[in-house]
C-alpha positions in Angstrom: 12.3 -12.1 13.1 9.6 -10.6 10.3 9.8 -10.0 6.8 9.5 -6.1 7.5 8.5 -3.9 4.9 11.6 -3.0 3.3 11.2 -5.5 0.7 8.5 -3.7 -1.5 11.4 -1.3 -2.3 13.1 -3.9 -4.8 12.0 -3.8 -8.9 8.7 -5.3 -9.2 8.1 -6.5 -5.6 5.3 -7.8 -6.1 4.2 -7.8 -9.7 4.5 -5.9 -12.8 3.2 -2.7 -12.7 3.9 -1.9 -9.3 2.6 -2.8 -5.4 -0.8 -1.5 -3.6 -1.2 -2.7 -0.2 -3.6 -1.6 2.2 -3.3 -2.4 6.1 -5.7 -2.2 8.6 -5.3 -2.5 12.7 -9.4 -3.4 13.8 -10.6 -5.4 11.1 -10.3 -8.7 10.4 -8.7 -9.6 7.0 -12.5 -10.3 5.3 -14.1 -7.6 6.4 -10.7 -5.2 5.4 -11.4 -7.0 1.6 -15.3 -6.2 2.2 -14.8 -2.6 2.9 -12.6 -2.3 -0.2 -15.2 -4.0 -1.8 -17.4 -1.1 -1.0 -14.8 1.6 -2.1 -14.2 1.1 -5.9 -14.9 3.8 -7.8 -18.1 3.1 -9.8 -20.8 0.6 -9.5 -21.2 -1.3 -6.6 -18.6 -4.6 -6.4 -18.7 -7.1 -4.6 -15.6 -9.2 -3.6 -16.1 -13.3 -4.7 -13.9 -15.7 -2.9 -11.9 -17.7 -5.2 -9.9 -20.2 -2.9 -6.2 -19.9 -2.2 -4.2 -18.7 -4.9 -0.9 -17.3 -5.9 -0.4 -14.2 -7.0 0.3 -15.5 -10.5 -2.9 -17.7 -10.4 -5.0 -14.3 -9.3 -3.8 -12.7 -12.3 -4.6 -15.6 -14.6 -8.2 -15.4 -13.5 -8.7 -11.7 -14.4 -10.1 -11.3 -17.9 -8.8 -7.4 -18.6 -7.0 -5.1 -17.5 -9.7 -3.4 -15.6 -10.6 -6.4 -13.2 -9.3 -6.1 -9.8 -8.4 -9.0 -7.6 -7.1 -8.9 -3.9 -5.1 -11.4 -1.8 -5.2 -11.1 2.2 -3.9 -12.1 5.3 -2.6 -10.9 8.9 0.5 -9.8 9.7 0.7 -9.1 14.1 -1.8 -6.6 14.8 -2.7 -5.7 11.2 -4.9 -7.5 8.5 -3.5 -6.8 5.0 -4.4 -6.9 1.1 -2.4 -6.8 -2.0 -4.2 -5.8 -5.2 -3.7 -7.3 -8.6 -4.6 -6.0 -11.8 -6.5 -2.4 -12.6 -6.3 -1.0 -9.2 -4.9 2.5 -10.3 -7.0 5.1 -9.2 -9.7 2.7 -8.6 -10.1 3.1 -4.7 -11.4 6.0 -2.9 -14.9 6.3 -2.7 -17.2 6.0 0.3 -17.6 5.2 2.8 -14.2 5.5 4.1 -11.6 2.5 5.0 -10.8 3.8 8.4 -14.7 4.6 9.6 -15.4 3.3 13.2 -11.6 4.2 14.7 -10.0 1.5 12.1 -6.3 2.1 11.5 -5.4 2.0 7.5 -2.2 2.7 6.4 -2.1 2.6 2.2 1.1 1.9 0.3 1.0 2.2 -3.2 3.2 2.5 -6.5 2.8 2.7 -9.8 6.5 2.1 -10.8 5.3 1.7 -14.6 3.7 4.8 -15.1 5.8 6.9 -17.7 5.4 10.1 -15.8 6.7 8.4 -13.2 5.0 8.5 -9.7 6.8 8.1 -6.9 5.4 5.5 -4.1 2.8 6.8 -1.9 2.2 6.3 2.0 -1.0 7.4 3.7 -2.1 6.9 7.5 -5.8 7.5 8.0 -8.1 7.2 10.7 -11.9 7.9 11.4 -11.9 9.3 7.6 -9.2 11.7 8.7 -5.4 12.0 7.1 -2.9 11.9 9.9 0.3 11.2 8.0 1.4 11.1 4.2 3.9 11.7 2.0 6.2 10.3 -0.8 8.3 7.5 -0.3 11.0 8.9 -2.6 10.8 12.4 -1.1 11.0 14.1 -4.2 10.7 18.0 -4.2 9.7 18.0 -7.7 6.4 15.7 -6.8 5.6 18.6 -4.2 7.6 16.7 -1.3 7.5 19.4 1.5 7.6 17.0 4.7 4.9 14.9 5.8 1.5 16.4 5.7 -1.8 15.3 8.0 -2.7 16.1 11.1 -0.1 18.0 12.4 1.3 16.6 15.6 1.3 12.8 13.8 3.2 14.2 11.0 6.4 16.0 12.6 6.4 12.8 14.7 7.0 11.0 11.3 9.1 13.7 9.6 11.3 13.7 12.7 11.9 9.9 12.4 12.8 10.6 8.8 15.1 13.0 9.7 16.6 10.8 12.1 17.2 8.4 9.1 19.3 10.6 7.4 16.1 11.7 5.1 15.8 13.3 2.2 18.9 12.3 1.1 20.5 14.8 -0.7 19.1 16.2 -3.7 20.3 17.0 -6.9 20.1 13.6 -9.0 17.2 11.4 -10.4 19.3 8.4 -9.9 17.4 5.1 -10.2 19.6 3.7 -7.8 19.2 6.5 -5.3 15.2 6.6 -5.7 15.2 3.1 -4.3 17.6 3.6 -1.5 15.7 6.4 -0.4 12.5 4.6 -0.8 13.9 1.5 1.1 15.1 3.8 4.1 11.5 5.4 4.1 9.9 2.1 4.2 12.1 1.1 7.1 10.9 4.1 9.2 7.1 3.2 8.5 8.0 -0.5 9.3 9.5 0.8 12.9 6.9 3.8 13.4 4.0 1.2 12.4 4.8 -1.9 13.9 4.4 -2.9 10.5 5.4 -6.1 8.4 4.5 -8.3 5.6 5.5 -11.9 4.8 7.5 -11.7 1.3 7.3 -15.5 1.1 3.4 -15.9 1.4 3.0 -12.9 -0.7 5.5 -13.5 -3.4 5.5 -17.2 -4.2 2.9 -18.8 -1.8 -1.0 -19.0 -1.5 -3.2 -16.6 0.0 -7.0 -16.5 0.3 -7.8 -14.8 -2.5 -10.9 -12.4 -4.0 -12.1 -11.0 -7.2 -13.7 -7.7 -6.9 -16.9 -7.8 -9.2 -19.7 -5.5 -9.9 -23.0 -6.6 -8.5 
């Protein structure tokens, strides 16, 4: 019995402000944190080890709101890290997370922006998007099924579809946002193979990095 993924739907999963996670099947946990290192927006960071923390302790450690600290681990085949502090928009440069046949799949959600953005889900590959979409499947955030490569995407949107997804439309229900985004999450845990430990990641110690400019 795992964890799942099913958990991140629930307010503040992880901590304020929202959840990023990136997982990656053929890297090891260090050198997934090493290759986020190298994809900060910006000057060139670095990631400095820090010992075992919680996630509380991580944020205690980061002087503004612009510093960016990462906890890791493995979870079966996939290495994982959970970002603290200013990650919003800060990841994405080159060279890509998935280079040399790596496996990433991205979760992210800003739940307190005031716009608000829905949670994100992307699967990439070689530097190319084979699935993505928006984990409350909301027309009015351009939700049109799954995009990517096209055969890996109506292999996803047909598992959504099997879930009963979209649900139907026609309310902006809090509620209803995170049942849908819980039943999403579900389908990527089953399509995936993927899970992450809610104890470890909530209220235990992981190895733990701060991402500094060098």
């Amino acid at each position: 019995m795992t964890d799942g993924m099913t958990w991140l739907a629930a307010p503040r999963s992880i901590a304020y402000g929202g959840y990023s996670v990136v997982m990656a099947r053929g890297l090891t946990p260090q050198e997934l944190v090493a290759r986020l290192a190298e994809n900060v927006h910006g000057p060139e960071h670095a990631a400095v080890p820090v010992g075992d923390l919680t996630g509380a302790e991580l944020l205690a450690l980061l002087v503004d709101h612009e510093d960016i600290g990462l906890r890791h681990g493995r979870s079966g085949d996939w290495s994982y890290a959970v970002a603290y502090g200013g990650w919003p928009g800060e990841f994405g440069g080159r060279p890509p997370l998935s280079r040399g046949g790596v496996d990433i799949c991205h979760l992210e959600f800003e739940e307190e922006n005031s716009k608000p953005v829905p949670p994100q889900f992307a699967h990439t590959r070689d530097g190319v998007l084979l699935s993505a979409f928006n984990l409350h499947l909301d027309g009015s955030w351009g939700y049109d099924g799954v995009d990517g490569e096209p055969g890996a995407a109506s292999r996803l949107q047909a598992e959504l579809t099997a879930a009963g997804l979209p649900a139907d439309e026609g309310t902006d229900d809090d509620a209803d946002d995170r049942e849908v985004h819980r039943t999403a999450l579900g389908v990527l845990e089953r399509h995936f193979g993927l899970s992450l430990p809610r104890e470890e990641i909530v209220s235990g110690t992981l190895p733990a990095v701060l991402l500094e400019p060098v």
